[in-house]
C-alpha positions in Angstrom: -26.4 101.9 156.0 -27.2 101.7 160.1 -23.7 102.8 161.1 -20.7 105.0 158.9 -18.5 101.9 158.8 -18.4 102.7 155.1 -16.3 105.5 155.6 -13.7 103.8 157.9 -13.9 100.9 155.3 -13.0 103.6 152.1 -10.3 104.7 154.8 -9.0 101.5 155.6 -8.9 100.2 151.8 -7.5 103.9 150.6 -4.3 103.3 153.1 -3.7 99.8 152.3 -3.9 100.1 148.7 -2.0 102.9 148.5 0.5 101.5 150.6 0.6 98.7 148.0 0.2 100.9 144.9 3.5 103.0 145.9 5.7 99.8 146.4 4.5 98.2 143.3 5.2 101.3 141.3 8.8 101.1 143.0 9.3 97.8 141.7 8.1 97.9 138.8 8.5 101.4 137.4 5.2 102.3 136.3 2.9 105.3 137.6 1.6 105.8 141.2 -2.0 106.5 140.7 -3.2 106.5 144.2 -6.5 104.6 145.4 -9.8 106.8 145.2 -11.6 106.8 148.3 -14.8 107.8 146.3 -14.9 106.3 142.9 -12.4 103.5 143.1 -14.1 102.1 146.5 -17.6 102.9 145.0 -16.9 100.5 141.6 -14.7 97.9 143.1 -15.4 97.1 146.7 -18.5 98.4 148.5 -20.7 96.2 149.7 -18.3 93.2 148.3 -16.9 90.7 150.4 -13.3 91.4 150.9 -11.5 88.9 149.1 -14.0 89.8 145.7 -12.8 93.5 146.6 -9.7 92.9 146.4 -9.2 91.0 143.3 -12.2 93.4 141.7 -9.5 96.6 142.1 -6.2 95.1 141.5 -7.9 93.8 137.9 -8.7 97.4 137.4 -5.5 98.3 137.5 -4.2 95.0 135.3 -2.5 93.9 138.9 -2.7 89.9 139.2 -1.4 88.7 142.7 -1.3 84.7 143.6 -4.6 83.9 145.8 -2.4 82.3 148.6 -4.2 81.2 151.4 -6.9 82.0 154.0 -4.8 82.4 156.8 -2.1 84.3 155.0 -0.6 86.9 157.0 -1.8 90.9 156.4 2.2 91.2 155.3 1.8 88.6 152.3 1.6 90.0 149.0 -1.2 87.7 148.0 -5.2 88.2 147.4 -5.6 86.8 150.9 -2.9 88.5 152.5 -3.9 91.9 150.9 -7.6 91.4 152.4 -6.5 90.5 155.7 -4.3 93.6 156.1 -7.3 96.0 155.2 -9.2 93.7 158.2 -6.1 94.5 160.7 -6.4 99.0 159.2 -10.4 98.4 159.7 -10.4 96.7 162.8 -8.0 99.3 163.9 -9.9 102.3 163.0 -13.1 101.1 164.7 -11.4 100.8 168.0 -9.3 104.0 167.6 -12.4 106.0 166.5 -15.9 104.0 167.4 -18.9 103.7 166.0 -21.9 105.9 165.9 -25.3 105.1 164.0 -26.8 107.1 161.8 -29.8 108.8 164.1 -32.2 108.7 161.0 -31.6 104.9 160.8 -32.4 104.6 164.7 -35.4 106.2 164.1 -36.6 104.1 161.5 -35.8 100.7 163.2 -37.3 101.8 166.0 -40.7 102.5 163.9 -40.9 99.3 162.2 -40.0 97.4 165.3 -43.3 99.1 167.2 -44.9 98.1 164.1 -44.5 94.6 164.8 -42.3 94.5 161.0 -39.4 91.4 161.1 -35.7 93.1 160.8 -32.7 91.7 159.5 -29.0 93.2 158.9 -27.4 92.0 155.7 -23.6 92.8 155.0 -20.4 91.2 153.5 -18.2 92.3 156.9 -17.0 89.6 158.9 -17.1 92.2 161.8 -20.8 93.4 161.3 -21.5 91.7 165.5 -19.0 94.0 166.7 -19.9 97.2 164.5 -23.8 96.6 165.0 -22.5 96.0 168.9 -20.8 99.4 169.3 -23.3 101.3 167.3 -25.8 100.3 170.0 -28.4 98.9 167.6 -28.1 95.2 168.7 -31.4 95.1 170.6 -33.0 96.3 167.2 -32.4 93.7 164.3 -33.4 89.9 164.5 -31.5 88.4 162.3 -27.7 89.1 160.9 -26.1 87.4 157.9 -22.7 88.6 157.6 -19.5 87.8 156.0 -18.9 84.5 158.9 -22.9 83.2 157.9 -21.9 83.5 153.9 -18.7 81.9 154.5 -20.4 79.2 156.7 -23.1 78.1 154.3 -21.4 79.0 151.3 -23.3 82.3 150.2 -22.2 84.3 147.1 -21.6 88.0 147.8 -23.7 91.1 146.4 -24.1 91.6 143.7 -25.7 87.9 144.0 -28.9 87.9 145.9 -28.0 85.1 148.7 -27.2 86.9 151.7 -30.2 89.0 151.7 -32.3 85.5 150.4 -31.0 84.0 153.8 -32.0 86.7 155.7 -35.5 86.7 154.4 -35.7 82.4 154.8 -34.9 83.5 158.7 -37.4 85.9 158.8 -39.6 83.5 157.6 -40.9 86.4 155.0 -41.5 85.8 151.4 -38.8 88.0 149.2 -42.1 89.4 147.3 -43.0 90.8 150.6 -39.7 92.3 151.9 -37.9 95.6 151.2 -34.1 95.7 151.0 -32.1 99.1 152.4 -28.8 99.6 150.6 -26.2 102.4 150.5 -24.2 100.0 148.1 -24.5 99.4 144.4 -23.3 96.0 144.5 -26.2 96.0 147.3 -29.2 97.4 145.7 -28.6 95.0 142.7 -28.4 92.1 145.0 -32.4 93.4 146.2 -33.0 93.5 142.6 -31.4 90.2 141.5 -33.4 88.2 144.7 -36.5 89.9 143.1 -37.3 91.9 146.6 -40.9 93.9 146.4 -39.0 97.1 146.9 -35.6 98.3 146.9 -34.5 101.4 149.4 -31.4 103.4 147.8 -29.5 104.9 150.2 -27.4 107.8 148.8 -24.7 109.0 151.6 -22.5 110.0 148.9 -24.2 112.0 146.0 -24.7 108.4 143.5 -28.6 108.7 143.3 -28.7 108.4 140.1 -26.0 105.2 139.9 -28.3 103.6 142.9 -31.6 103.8 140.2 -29.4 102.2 137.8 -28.5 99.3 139.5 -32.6 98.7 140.6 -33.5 100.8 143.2 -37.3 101.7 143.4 -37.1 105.0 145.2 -33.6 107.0 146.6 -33.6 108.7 150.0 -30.7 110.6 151.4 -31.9 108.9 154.8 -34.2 106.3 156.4 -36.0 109.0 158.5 -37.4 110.3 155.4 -39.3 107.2 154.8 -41.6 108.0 157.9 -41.9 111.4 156.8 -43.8 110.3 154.0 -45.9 108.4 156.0 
């Protein structure tokens, strides 16, 4: 929502399961029907922590894998070793390519940090430090929970409310009294679920009306249009 990581993450989950979909439709004779970068990543896996992603799409597809083990190798057909190939094609693709914020969502931090307003970056990526690093935003945000924090304390991914709770305990701000600002679905039902005073759709892909579904109080096609209201 700060930086287009969500595109090289529908990239990187597109190659690796379609990599997988191709071999298991070798071995086991059914139809290839390839991963879609837009629907399939939009129902299954934004927003998710990857693990849940993971296991979300192959049950769409009746696949059931063993779970195998946290440090399972990315070459492992397993849930875990599925998961940590798509971290090895991410990772990958942010070096290769970089990162670069949305302007919009500079613009934005930037307003509400004059304003004296607490900031906080909530995702499910173990790698949100680095992309926040590389996007250049680092200086703007007090607080990250990320995919190592949830892990750490035992967090439940979006759609469950927890990450974004955390982040409000650090800010020391009541949930009442906060706003949440999600591109994801799974995302802006997590601000719903934690009972947030407002929820910020974000609609970078043409699912405005999905993001009011799922409890978003207004949908902006960027976070500069929030101060043109103003």
């Amino acid at each position: 929502m700060l930086a287009p990581p969500a595109a090289v993450h529908a990239a990187a989950w597109e190659e690796l399961f379609d990599d997988f979909l191709r071999h298991h439709a070798e071995r086991t004779g059914e139809p290839y029907v390839p991963f879609d970068p837009v629907a399939d990543y939009d129902e299954y896996v934004d927003g998710k922590p990857r693990e849940d992603g993971t296991r979300s799409f192959l049950a769409s597809r009746h696949i059931t894998l063993p779970e195998g083990d946290p440090d399972d190798p990315p070459d492992r057909e397993t849930v875990q070793g599925l998961s940590a190939r798509k971290d090895e094609t991410f990772l990958r693709r942010v070096h290769r390519d970089g990162v670069k914020p949305y302007d919009g969502s500079v613009r934005y931090l930037r307003a509400v940090r004059d304003a004296g307003l607490r900031r906080a970056v909530v995702s499910s990526s173990s790698h949100c430090a680095e992309i926040v690093r590389a996007a250049g935003i680092e200086d703007l945000l007090e607080v990250r929970v990320d995919g190592i924090v949830a892990h750490r304390e035992g967090l439940h991914g979006k759609p469950a409310p927890d990450t974004f709770l955390a982040a409000a305990r650090q800010l020391g701000v009541e949930p009442a009294a906060a706003a949440v600002f999600e591109d994801a679905l799974a995302g802006v039902a997590a601000g719903r679920a934690g009972a947030f005073g407002y929820v910020v759709g974000v609609d970078r892909v043409g699912q405005a009306d999905e993001l009011r579904e799922h409890g978003a109080d207004v949908v902006v096609t960027d976070l500069a249009a929030l101060l043109d209201r103003s």
